[in-house]
N, C-alpha and C positions, 0 to 999 in steps of 0.2 A: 561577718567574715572580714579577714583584715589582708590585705596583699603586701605582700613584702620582696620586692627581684621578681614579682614574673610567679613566688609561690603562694597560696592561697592559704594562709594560716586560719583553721576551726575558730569559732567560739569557742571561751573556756564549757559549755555547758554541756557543745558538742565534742570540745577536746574530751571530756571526762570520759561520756560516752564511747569514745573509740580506745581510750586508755582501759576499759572495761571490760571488754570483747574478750571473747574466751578465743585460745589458737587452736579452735576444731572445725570442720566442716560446716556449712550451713547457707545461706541467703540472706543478705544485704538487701533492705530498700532503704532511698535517698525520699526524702520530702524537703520541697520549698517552702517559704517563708507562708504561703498559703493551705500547708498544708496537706497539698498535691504530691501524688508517686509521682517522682521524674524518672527514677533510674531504678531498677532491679538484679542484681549479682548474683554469682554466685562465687567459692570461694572454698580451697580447702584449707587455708587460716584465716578463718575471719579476719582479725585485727590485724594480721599484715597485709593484707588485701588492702584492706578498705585506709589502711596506714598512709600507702602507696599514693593514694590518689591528691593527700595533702603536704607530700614533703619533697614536691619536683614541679618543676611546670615543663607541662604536655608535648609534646610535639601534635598531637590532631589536636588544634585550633578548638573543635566542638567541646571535646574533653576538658578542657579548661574553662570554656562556658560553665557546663555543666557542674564542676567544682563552687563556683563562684557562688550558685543556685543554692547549694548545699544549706539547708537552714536546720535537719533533724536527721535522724538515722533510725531504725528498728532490724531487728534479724530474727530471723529463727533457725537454729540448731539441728542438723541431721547426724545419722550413722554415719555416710561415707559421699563422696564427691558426687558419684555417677546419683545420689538419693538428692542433692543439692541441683544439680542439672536437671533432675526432670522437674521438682519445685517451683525454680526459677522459670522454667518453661508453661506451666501452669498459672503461677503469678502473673505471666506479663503477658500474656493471651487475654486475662481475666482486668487487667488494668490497664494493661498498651500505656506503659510509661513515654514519654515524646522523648528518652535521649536512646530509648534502646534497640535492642535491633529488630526490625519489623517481617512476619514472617510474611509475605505475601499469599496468602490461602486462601485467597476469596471461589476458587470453582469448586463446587460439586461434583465430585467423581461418581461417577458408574461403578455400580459392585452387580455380582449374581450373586441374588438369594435363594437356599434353598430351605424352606420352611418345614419347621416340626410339627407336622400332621400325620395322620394315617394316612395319607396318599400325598406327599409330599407337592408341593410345586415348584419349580425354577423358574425366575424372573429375573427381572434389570430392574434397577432402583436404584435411585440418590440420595434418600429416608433411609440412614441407618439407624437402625435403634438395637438394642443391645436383647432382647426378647423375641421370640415368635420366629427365630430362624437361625442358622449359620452365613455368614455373607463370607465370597469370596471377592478380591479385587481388594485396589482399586486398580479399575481400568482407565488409562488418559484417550487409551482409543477404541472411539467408541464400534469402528469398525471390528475390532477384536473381539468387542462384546457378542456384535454381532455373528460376527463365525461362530465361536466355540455356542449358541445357541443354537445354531442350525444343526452343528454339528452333532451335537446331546438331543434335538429333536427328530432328524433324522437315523440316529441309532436307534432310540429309547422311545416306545407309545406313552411317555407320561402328560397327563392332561395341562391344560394350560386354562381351564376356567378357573373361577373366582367362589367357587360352591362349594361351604363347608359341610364337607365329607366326614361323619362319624360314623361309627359300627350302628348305632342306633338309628339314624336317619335311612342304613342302607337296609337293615332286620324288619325296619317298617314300610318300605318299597316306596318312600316320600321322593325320590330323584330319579329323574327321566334321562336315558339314554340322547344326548343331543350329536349336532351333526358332526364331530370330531369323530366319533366312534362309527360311521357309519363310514365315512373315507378313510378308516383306519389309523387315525393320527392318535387314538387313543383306545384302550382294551376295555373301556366300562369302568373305572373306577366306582363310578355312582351308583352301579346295580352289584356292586361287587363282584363281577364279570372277571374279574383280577383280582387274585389274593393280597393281602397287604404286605404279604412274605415276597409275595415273586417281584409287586413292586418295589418293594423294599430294596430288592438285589438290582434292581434299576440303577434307584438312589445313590447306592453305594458304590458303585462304577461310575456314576456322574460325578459325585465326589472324589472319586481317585484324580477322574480327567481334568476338574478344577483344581485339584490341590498339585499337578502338574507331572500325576503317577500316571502317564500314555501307555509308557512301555507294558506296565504288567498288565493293562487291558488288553493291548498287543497279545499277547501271550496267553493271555486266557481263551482266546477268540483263537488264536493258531490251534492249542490242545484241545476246542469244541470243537472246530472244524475237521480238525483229525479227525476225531471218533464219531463224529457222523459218518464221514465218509468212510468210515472203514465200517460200519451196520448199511451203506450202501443209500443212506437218506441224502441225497445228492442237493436237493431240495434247497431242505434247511440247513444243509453247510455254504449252500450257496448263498443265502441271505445274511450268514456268519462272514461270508467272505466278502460282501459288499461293504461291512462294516468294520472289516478288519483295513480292506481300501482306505475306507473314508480316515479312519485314526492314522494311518503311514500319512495320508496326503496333508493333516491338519501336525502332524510330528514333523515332518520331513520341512515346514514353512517356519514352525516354531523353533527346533533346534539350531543353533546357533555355533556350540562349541561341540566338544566331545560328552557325550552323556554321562560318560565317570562324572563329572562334577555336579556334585548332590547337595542340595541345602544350601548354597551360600546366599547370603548380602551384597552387593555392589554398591560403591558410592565413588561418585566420579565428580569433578570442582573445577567449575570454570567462573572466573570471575568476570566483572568489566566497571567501570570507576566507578556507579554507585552502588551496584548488588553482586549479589553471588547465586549462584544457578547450580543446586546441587541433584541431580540423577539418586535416584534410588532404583535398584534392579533387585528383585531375588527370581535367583536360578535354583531350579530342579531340576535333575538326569538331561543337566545339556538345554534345558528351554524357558524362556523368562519367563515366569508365570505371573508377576506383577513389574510395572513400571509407573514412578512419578517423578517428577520434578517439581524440587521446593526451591522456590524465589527470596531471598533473604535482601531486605534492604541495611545494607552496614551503615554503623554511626556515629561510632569513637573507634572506627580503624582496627576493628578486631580483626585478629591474624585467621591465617587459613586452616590451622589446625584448630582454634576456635569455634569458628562456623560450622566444620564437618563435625565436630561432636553437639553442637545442636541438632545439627539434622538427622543425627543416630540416634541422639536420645528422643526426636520425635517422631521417628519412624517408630520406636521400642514404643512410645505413649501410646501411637496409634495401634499398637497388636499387633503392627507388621511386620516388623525385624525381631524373627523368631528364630537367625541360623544361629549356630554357636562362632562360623568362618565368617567375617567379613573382610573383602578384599576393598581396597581405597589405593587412593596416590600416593600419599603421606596419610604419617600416622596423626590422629585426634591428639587435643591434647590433655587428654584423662584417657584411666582406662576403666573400661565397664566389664561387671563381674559378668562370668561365664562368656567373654565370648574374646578370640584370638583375631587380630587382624594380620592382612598378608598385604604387603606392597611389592606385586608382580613384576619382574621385567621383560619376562619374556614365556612366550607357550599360551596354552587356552587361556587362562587367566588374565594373563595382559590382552588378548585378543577382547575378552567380558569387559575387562577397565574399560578399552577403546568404544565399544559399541555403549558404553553407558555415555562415557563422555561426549560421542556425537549426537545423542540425544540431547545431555544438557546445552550444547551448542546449540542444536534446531531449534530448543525451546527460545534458547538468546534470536537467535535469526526470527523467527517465528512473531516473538514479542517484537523486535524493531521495524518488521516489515509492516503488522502491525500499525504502528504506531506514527509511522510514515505516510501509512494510506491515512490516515487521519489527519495527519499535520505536513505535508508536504515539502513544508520549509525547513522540517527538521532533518531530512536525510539530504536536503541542498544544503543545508551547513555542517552536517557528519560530511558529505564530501569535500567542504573546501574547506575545513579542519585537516582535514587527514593530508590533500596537496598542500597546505600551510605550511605543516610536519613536515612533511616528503622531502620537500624542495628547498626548506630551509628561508622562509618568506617570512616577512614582517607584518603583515596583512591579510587577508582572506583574500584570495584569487579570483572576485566575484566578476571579473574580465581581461578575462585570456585573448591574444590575436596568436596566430600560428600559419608562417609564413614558406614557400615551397617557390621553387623554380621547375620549369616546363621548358625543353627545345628539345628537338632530335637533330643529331648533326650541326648545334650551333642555326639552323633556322628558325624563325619564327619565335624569339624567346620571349616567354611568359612569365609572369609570377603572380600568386595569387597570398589574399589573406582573407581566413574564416577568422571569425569572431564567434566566441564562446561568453555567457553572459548567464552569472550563476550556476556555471557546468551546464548548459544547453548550448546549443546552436543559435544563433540571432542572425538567419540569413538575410536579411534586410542590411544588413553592415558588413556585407563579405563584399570584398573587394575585388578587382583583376589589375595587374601592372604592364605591360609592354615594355617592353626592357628597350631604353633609346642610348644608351651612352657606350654599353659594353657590344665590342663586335667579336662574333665566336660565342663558342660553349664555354663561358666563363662562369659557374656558380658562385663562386666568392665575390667576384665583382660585382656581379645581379643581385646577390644576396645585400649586397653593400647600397646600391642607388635603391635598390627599393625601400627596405627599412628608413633612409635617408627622407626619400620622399614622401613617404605617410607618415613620419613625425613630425619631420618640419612641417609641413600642414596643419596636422594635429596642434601643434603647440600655438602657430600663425594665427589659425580659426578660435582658440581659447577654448579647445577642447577636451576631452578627460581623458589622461592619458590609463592604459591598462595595468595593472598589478603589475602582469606578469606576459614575457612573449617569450612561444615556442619559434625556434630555426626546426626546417625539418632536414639533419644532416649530422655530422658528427664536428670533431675539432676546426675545420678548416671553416666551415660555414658558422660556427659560433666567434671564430674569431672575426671575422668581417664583420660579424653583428658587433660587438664588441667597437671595433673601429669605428662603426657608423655611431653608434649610442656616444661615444664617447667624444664623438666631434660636436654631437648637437648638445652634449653637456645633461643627461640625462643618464646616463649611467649608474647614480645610488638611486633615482627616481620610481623608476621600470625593472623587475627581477628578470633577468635572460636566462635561458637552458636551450640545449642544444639536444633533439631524440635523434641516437645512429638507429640505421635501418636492419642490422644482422642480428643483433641482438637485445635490442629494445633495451640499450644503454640510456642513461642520461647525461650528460657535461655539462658543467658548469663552469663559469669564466673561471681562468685564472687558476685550475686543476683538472691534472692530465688525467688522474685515473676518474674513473665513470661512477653512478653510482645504479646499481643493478636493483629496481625495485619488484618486489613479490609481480609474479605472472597474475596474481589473481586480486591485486592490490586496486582499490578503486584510481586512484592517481594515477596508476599507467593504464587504467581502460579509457579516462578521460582523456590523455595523452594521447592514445593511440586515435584515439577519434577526431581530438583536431587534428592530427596526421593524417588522416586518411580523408576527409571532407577536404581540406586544403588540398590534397592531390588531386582526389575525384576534379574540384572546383578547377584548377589548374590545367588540367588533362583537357574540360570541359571545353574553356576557354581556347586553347590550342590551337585544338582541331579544327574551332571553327577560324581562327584567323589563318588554317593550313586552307580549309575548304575558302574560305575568302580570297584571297590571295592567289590559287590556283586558278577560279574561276575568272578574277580580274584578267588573269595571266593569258587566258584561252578566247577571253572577250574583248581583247584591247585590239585587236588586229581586224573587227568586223566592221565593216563600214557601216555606219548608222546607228552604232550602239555606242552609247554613253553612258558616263558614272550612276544618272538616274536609272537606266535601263538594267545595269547591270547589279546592283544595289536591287529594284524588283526581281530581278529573278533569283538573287543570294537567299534574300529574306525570305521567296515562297519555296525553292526547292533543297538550299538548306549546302548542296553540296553539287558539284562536277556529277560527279558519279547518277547522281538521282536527275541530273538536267540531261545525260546522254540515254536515262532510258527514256524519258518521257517523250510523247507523240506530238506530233508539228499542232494537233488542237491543245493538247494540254499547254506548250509554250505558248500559242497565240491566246489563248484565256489570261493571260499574265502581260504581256507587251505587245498585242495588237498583232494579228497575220503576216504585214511584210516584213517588221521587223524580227519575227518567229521564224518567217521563213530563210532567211539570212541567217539566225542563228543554229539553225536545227541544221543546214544543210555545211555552214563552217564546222560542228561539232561532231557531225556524222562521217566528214572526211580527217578529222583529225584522228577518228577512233580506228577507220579505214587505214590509216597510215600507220597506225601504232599496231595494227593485226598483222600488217605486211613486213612492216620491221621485224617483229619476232620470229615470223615464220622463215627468215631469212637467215 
């Protein structure tokens, strides 16, 4: 290989090679200088295809690896594109080339089997094998499995042993009646007790209800229960009507859209940076009767109409994309004989698109939560990724401070600051302030000596200053912060934002308009939570320098009590309020009899005077 600008110019051996290429359908594989499949294509002109990949350089960086690798080529030739896609999809299952795209299929599905014997049986199974039965599914949930078994066992006495039942074995009386058949869960199969005609007609209703035909069971069961009841067998139309219940109540869970819609495909594409997440649904008369999602690891940046036609042609490989309707987002990009695709906007159809594609979501949700509980540190840096993005930061926000102001009436003013450290809480470094220089309800001012005073410390002590600091307030309290940062010279240092209270705005310096991030965005849950811990903490604080202060207020005037005395009683009863209900032993337990009693009988006439005052 020879580079030339950035393009990868063939050997002449391998140029010949591609100048040889016939322009019809077929599959490309790439081999390294070892002799190894790297890559496998497909292609509805071979030699322009595969032309393509030597006379441009790349935009995905991989692709151009890939190129570079290129030591040999081989193909093989099909009828038509949609015969080239399933090929390629076979080849590279069977050799997992390392540039291609990887289908992620490692779980074993649930199917129900129902076996070709003369007394059939239904089961769940992960063993598919292509002999010895019809399978229905696959099932992803396996609670699904579970219902529609109950369902078909509760209708239908078909057995559920493991005893191969011939005419021969039953003509010679070699199998015994076991305890199924004595509690009724089964009609004798084994002694021929039940013909193989009447189970037969079992069978054949079980199979309608798995292939997702309810209704005409419905229907059948309404026209037997008629005509019993009308020969007056009240009976057995009643046991007809218990089972006509059960099918409405397992219909009525399953259907989903309008039952006009019969036979389609569903295929619904949610992507995220390294895979694609593709939903396969098919619907009958209104109700999914199969659901999976296939995981695609992409490689060389193949496009979205790409992807969805892999996962249709290997829906079609597995035997499950049997409708002729498939409905999608976007169209593939081929098209496969015998079947029409519909890209809905609106009505039941787009209703079907949407419930596929919340599935393929859950499965993404599902996978990362996942993968989270396993690695913890990965969903702490998916969040301080995503506030990185958000807020327009140079760094990962692995420590936030988020700062609040507390007074009512201009008394008693507070300020507090939580500390967030890796998106947690680090309450061990949550702070409280006492606001000493501003007098009055000034939040801008307070907003300003505070921040002032926990940085210049911070910088003083040689300490690590935060990524990023929330104000809790809107333009007026960001710009104080703003003044304050920019006097201690710290301003490109430290990132500011400012969160308003009405509508969970964001501000940032130096631009008026806000920026509104998703309600359900991790960055504003994290936001919202330093704002709310800072106020909680704030509020916390307050009160108790309301209750301090009050109590100083009430005890300053009692002869014999001082700063010690009044200091033990803060500390054990916390507040005023809780020192006037308590009894002359509960204060003397605290500061000694006399001096209790001097206290209990000053606070018993101050409460005395405040009842007479009102009542006045």
């Amino acid at each position: 290989m020879i580079e030339g600008g950035g393009v990868v110019i063939p050997s002449e051996r391998l140029k010949e090679k591609i100048d040889m290429l016939p322009e019809s359908p077929g599959v490309y594989m790439y081999f390294d200088k070892e002799g190894t499949i790297i890559y496998i294509g497909k292609a509805k002109r071979l030699r322009r295809r595969v032309r393509s990949y030597f006379n441009r350089e790349h935009t995905v960086a991989r692709t151009n690896v890939l190129v570079r690798n290129i030591a040999d080529l081989k193909y093989i030739v099909v009828n038509s594109e949609e015969d080239a896609l399933h090929l390629e999809n076979s080849l590279i299952k069977e050799n997992k080339p390392r540039y291609n795209v990887l289908l992620k299929d490692d779980k074993s599905y649930p199917w129900i089997c129902v076996t070709n014997e003369l007394y059939p049986r239904v089961f769940v199974t992960r063993d598919v094998t292509l002999r010895g039965g019809k399978y229905y599914g696959p099932y992803t949930n396996v609670t699904m499995v579970r219902t529609l078994l109950e369902l078909i066992r509760e209708l239908y006495p078909i057995r559920t042993c493991r005893t191969g039942i011939t005419a021969d074995a039953i003509s010679r009386g070699k199998l015994k009646l076991c305890l199924q058949y004595h509690i009724k869960n089964c009609r004798g199969c084994c002694t021929g007790a039940i013909s193989a005609d009447e189970y037969g007609g079992f069978i054949d209703e079980i199979r309608q209800i798995l292939s997702g035909n309810i209704g005409h069971i419905s229907d059948m069961l309404i026209e037997q229960m008629t005509a019993l009841a009308s020969h007056l067998r009240f009976e057995e139309a009643e046991v007809l009507k218990q089972k006509y219940l059960l099918i409405e109540k397992y219909k009525a869970k399953s259907v989903i859209v309008s039952a006009q819609i019969h036979n389609v495909d569903v295929f619904s594409f949610v992507r995220d940076e390294q895979s694609v997440y593709i939903n396969y649904m098919h619907v009958r008369a209104g109700a999914v009767c199969k659901s999976m999602t296939l995981e695609y690891r992409t490689q060389l940046g193949e496009s979205d109409a790409e992807m969805l036609s892999y996962a249709i042609a290997e829906m079609a490989e597995k035997g499950l994309s049997d409708a002729k309707e498939i409905v999608v987002p976007f169209l593939p990009d081929m098209e496969f004989e015998g079947k029409t695709f519909t890209v809905p906007q609106r009505g039941d159809k787009r209703k079907l698109l949407e419930v596929s594609e919340k599935n393929a979501r859950q499965y993404l949700i599902d996978k990362l939560k996942h993968n989270e509980k396993l690695n913890p540190e990965q969903r702490t840096l998916r969040v301080l990724t995503t506030m990185q993005r958000d807020f327009r930061l140079t760094e990962l926000p692995r420590h936030i401070e988020c700062f609040d102001n507390s007074n009512i009436q201009g008394t008693n003013p507070v300020a507090s600051c939580v500390v967030f450290k890796n998106a947690k809480p680090s309450k061990r470094d949550y702070r409280h302030f006492n606001i000493r220089t501003v007098v009055g309800p000034d939040d801008f001012a307070s907003m300003r000596e505070v921040l002032t005073r926990r940085y210049s410390r911070l910088i003083a002590e040689g300490e690590e200053l935060p990524q990023l600091v929330v104000v809790d307030g809107g333009k007026g309290q960001l710009s104080s912060a703003v003044e304050a940062f920019d006097e201690m010279g710290i301003r490109g240092k430290v990132a500011l934002i400012g969160i308003a209270k009405r509508l969970e705005e964001i501000y940032f310096p130096g631009d008026s308009i806000p920026l509104y991030i998703d309600k359900n965005s991790e960055s504003l849950r994290v936001i919202q939570h330093l704002r709310d811990e800072a106020h909680r903490f704030g509020i916390t604080h307050h009160r108790n320098r309301r209750s301090k202060s009050q109590l100083e207020s009430v005890l300053d005037d009692i002869q014999g009590v001082g700063d010690k005395t009044a200091a033990a009683l803060l500390k054990h009863f916390k507040s005023v309020k809780r020192m006037r209900m308590a009894t002359l032993t509960e204060i003397a337990e605290v500061i000694g009899p006399k001096k209790a009693e001097a206290v209990f009988n000053a606070l018993n006439v101050e409460s005395n005077e405040n009842s007479d005052s009102k009542s006045e």
